[in-house]
Structure formats: structure tokens, C-alpha cells
N, C-alpha and C positions, 0 to 999 in steps of 0.2 A: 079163824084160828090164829094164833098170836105166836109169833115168834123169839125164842127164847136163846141165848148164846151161853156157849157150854165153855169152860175155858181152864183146858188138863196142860198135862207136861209129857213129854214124852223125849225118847233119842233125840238127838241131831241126825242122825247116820238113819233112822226110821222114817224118819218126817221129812229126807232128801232122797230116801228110796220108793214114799208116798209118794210124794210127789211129782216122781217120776213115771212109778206105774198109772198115776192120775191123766198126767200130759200123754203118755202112748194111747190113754183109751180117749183124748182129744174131749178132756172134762179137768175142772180142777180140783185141787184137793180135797174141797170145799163140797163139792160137787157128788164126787165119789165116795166121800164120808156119811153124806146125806144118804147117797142111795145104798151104803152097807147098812146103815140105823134103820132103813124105811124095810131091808130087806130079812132082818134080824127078829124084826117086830112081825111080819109077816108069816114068817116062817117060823115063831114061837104060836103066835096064834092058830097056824093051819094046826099045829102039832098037839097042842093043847087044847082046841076048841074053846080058849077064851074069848072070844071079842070081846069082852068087856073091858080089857086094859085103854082100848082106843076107842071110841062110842065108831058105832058106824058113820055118822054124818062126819067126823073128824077123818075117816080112812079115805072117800073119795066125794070131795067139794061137790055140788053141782057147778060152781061159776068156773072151776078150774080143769083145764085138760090134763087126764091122766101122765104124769111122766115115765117117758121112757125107760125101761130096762136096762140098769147098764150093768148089772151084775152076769158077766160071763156065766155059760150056763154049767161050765165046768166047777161053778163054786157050788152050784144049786144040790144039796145032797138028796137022793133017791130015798 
């Protein structure tokens, strides 16, 4: 899978308050950004029964160990 760099604009005052709530969960901005996109796609998929937006060999590598959850589960909607 090939990595790709996204590059938006946003506040000052957002992107100081990111990055604050990033360093409490002891991940960086970068980090934390990653796992709301990974969790967004996940939770469009369960919802819709697409996988086809992600092939499945793309959602979990074989060479690579699955990354940790860092999405509080208080975000996770029921």
C-alpha cells in the first residue's frame, strides 16, 4: 500500500487544540488524524456494507500488525 500526503488548512486555535487533545491520548497529531480517517472508513463500511471502497487485502496487511485503537469508545456511536 503506498502512502499518500493530504495537505488542507484549517484554524490556528483547532490545529492547537488538536494537538493538544493528541499529546493527552500520548499520540501525535499525525497519529490521531490517521486513526479518526481509519475509524470513519470503518464505520461507513460496517454501516453501509460496502467493502468495496477498501479491497480487503488493503483493510488488514498480512506483514503488518493490526494498530491499536485509539478512538475513545465514547466516540464509537451505538
Amino acid at each position: 500500500m503506498s502512502e499518500k500526503i493530504i495537505n488542507f488548512r484549517i484554524d490556528e486555535d483547532l490545529k492547537t487544540a488538536f494537538e493538544m487533545v493528541a499529546n493527552a491520548r500520548d499520540l501525535t497529531s499525525s497519529q490521531l488524524l490517521r486513526a479518526l480517517m481509519r475509524y470513519e472508513v470503518e464505520n461507513y463500511m460496517q454501516k453501509n456494507a460496502q467493502l468495496s471502497l477498501i479491497g480487503a487485502k488493503d483493510i488488514k496487511p498480512k506483514n503488518k500488525p493490526k494498530q491499536k485503537s485509539v478512538i475513545p469508545d465514547s466516540w464509537r456511536k451505538k
